[in-house]
NUFI-985054 format. One record per atom (N, C-alpha, C, O): z, y, x; residue in one letter; atom name. Coordinates in Angstrom, 2 decimals. Atoms other than C-alpha are relative to their C-alpha. Example, Ala and Ser with C-alpha at 12.3 -4.5 7.8 and 13.67 -1.06 7.14 Angstrom:
((0.00,-1.19,0.89),'A','N')
((7.80,-4.50,12.30),'A','CA')
((0.00,1.20,0.90),'A','C')
((0.66,1.18,1.94),'A','O')
((-0.06,-1.19,-0.82),'S','N')
((7.14,-1.06,13.67),'S','CA')
((0.73,1.09,-0.77),'S','C')
((0.90,2.20,-0.26),'S','O')
END
This chain:
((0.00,-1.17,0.86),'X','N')
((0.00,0.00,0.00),'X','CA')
((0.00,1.23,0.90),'X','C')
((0.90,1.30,1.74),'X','O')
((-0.03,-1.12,-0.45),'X','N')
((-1.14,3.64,1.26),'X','CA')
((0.96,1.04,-0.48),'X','C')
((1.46,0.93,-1.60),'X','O')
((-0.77,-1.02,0.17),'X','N')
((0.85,6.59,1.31),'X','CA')
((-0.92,0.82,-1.81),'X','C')
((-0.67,1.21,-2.95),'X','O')
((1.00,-0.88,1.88),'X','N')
((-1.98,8.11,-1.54),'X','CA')
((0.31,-0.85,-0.71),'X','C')
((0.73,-0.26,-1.71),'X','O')
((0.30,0.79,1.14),'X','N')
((-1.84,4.96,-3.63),'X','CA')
((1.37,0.10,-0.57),'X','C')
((1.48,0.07,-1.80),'X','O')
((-1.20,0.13,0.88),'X','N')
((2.17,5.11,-4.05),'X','CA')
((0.51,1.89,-0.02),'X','C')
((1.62,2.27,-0.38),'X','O')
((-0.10,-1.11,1.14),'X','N')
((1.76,8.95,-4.78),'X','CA')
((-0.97,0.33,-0.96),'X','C')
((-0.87,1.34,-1.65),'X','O')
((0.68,0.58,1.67),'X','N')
((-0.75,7.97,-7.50),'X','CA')
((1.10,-0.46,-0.97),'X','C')
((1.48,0.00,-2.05),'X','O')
((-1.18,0.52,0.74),'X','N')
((1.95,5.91,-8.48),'X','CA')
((0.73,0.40,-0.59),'X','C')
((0.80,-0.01,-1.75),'X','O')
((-0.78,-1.03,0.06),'X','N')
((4.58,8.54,-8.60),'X','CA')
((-0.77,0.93,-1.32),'X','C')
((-0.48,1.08,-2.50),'X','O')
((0.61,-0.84,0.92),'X','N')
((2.14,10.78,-10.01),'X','CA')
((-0.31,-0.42,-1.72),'X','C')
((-0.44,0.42,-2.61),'X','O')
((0.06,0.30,1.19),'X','N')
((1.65,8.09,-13.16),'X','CA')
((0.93,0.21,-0.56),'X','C')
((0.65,0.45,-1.73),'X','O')
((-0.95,-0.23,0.28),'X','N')
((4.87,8.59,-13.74),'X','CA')
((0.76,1.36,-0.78),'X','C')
((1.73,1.50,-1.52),'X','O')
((-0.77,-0.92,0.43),'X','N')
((5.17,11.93,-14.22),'X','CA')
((-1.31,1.20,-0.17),'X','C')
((-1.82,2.06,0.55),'X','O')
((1.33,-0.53,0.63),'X','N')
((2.37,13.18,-16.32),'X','CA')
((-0.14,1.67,0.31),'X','C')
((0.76,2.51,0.45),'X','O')
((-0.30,-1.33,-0.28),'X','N')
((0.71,16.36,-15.65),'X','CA')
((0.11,0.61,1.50),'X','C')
((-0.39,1.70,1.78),'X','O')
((-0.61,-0.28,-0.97),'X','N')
((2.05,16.55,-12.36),'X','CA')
((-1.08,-1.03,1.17),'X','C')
((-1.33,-2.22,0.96),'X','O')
((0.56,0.05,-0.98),'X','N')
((-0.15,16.35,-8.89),'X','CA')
((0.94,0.26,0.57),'X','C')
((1.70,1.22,0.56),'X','O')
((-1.54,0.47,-1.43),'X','N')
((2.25,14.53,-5.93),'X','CA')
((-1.03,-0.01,0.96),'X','C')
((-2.24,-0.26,0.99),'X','O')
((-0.01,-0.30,-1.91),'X','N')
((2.03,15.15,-2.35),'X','CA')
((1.20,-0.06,0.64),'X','C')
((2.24,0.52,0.34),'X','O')
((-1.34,0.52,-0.77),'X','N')
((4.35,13.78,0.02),'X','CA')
((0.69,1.13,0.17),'X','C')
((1.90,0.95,0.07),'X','O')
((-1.10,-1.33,-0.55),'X','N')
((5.71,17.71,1.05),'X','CA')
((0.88,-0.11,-0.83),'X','C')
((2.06,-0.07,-0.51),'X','O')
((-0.54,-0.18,1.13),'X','N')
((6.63,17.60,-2.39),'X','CA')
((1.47,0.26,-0.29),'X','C')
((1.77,-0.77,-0.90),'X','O')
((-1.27,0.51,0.55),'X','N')
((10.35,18.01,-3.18),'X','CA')
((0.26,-0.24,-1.28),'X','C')
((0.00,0.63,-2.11),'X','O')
((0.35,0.20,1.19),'X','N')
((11.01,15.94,-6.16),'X','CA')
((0.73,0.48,-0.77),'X','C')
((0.58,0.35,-1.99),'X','O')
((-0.60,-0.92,1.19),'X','N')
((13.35,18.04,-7.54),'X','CA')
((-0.37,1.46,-0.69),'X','C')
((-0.62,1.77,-1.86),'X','O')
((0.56,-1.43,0.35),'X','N')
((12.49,21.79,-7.20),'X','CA')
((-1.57,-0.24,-0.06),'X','C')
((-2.04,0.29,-1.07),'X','O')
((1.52,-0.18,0.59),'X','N')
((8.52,21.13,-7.12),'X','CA')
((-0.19,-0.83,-0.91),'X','C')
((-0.77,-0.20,-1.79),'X','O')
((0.26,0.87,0.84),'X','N')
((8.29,17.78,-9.38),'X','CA')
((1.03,0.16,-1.18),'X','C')
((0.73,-0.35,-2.26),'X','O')
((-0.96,-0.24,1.43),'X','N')
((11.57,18.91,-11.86),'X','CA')
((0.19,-1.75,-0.15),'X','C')
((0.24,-2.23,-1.29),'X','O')
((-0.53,1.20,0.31),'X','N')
((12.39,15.01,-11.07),'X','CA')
((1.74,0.22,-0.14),'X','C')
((2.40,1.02,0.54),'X','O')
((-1.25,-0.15,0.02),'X','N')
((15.94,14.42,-12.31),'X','CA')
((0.41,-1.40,0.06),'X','C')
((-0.44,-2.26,0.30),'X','O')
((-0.48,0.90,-0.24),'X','N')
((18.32,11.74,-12.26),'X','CA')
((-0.77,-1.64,-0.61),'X','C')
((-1.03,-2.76,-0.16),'X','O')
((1.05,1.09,1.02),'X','N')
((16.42,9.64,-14.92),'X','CA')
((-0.84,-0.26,-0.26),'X','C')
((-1.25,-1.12,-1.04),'X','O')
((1.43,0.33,0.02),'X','N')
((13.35,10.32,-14.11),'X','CA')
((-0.49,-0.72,1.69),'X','C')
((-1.49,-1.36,2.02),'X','O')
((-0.17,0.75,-1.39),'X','N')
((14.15,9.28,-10.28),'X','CA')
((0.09,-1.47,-0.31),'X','C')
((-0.63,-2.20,0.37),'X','O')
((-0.28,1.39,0.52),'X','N')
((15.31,5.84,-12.06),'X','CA')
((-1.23,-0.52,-0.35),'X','C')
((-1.43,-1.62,0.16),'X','O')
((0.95,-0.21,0.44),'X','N')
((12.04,6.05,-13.70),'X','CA')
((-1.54,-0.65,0.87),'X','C')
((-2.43,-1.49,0.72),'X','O')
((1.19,0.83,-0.91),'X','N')
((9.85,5.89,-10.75),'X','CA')
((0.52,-0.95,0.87),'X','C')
((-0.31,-1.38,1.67),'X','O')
((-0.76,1.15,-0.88),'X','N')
((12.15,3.38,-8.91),'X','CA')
((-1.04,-1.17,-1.00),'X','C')
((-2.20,-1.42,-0.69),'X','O')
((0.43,0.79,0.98),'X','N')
((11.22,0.96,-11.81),'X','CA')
((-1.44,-0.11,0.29),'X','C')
((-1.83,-1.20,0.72),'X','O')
((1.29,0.09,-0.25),'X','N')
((7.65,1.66,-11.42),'X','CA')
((-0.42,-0.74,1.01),'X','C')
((-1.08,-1.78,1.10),'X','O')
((0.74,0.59,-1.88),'X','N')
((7.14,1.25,-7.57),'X','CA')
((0.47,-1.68,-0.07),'X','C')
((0.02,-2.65,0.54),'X','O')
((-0.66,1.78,-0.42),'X','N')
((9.38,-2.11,-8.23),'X','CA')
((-1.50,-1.03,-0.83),'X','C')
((-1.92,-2.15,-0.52),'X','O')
((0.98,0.89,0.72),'X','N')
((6.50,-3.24,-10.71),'X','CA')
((-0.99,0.07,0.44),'X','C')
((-1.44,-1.06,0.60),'X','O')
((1.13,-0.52,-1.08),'X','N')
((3.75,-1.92,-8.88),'X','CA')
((-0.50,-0.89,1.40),'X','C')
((-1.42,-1.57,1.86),'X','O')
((0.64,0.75,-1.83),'X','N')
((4.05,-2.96,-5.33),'X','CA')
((1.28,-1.16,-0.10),'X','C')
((1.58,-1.17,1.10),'X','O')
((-0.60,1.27,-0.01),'X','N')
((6.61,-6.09,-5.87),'X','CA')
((1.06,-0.10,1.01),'X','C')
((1.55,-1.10,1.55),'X','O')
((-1.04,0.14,-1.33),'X','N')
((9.09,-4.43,-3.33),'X','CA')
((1.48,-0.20,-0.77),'X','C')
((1.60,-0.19,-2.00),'X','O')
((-1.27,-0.01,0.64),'X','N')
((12.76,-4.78,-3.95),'X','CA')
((0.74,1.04,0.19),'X','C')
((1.24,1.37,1.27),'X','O')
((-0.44,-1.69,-0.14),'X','N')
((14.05,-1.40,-4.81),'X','CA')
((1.90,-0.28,-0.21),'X','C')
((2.45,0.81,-0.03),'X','O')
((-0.78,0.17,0.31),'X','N')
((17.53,-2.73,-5.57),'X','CA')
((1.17,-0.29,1.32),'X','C')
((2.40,-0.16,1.25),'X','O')
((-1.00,-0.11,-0.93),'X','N')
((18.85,-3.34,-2.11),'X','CA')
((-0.41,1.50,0.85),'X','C')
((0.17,1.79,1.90),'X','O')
((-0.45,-1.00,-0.65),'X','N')
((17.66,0.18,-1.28),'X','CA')
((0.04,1.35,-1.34),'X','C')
((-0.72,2.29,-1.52),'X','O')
((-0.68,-0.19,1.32),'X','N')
((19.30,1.39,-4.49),'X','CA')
((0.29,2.09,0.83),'X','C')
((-0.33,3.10,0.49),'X','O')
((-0.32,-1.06,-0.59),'X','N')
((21.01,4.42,-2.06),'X','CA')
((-0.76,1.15,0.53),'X','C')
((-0.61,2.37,0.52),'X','O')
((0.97,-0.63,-0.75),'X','N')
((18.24,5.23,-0.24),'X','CA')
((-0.98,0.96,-1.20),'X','C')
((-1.46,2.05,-0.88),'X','O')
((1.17,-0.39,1.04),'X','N')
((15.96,6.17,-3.40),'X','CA')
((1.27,1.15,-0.53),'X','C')
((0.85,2.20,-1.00),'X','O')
((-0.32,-1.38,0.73),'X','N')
((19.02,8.52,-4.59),'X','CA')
((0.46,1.14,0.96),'X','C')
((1.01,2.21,0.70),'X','O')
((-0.46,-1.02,-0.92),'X','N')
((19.53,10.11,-1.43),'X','CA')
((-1.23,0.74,0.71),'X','C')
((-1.22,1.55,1.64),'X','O')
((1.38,-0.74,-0.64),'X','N')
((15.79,11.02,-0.87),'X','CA')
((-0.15,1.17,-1.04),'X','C')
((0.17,1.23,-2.22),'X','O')
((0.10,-1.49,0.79),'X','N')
((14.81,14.80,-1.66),'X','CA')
((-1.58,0.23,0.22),'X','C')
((-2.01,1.29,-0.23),'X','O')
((1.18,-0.69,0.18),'X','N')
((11.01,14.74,-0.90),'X','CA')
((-0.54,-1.29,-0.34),'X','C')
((0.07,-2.35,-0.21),'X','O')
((0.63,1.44,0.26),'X','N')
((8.17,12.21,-2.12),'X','CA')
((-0.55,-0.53,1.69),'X','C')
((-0.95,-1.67,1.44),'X','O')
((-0.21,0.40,-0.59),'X','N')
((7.69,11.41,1.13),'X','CA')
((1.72,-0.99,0.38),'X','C')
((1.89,-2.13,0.82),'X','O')
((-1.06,1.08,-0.33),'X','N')
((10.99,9.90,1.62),'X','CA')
((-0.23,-1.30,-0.62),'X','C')
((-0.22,-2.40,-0.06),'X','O')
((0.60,1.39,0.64),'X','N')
((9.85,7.61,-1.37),'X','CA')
((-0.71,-0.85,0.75),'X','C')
((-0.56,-2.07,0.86),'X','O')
((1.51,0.59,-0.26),'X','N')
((6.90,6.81,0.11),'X','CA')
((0.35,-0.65,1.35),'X','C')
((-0.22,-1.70,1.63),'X','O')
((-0.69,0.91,-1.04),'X','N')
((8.89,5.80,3.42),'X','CA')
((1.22,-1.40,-0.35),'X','C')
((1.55,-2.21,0.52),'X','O')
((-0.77,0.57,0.03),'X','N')
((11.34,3.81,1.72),'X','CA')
((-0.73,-1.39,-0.42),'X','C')
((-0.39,-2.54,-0.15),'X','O')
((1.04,1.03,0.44),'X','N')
((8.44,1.86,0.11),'X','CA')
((-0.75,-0.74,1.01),'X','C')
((-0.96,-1.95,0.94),'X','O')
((0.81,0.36,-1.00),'X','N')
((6.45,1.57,3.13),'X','CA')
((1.04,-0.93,0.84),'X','C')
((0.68,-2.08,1.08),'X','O')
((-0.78,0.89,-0.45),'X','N')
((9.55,0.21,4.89),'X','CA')
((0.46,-1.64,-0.63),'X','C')
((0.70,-2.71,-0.06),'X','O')
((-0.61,1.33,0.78),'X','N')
((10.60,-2.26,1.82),'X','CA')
((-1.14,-0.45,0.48),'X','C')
((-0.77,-1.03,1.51),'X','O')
((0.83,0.89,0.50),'X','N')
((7.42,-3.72,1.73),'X','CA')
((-0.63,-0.93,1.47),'X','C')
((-1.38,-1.90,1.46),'X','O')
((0.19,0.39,-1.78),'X','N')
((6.97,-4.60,5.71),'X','CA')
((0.72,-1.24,0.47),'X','C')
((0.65,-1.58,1.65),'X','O')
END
């Protein structure tokens, strides 16, 4: 999985809205707690990684890049 394909991903998620890794998903994407949950769920159905042992990591990231590293790491 590319860095573009799991901010496609992201981006299905959150209609409306064109992602780019700079992105911060709070102040530029208005992601919140439940919509962070939101795309966890996704990427887990998506790319078949296991988002559940990096449970921490996904609420302690502030840009879509971090996602997109935590993904790139699970899935390695």
């Amino acid at each position: 999985m590319t860095e573009d394909e799991l901010c496609q991903i992201i981006a299905g998620v959150l209609p409306g809205k064109d992602v780019a890794p700079h992105m911060s998903l709070r102040n530029d994407l208005g992601v919140d707690s439940i919509g962070l949950m939101s795309i966890v769920f996704v990427l887990e159905e998506q790319t078949g990684i296991d988002t559940t042992s990096h449970v921490m990591e996904f609420i302690e990231a502030e840009y879509v890049h971090d996602i997109v590293g935590i993904c790139l790491k699970a899935g390695s």
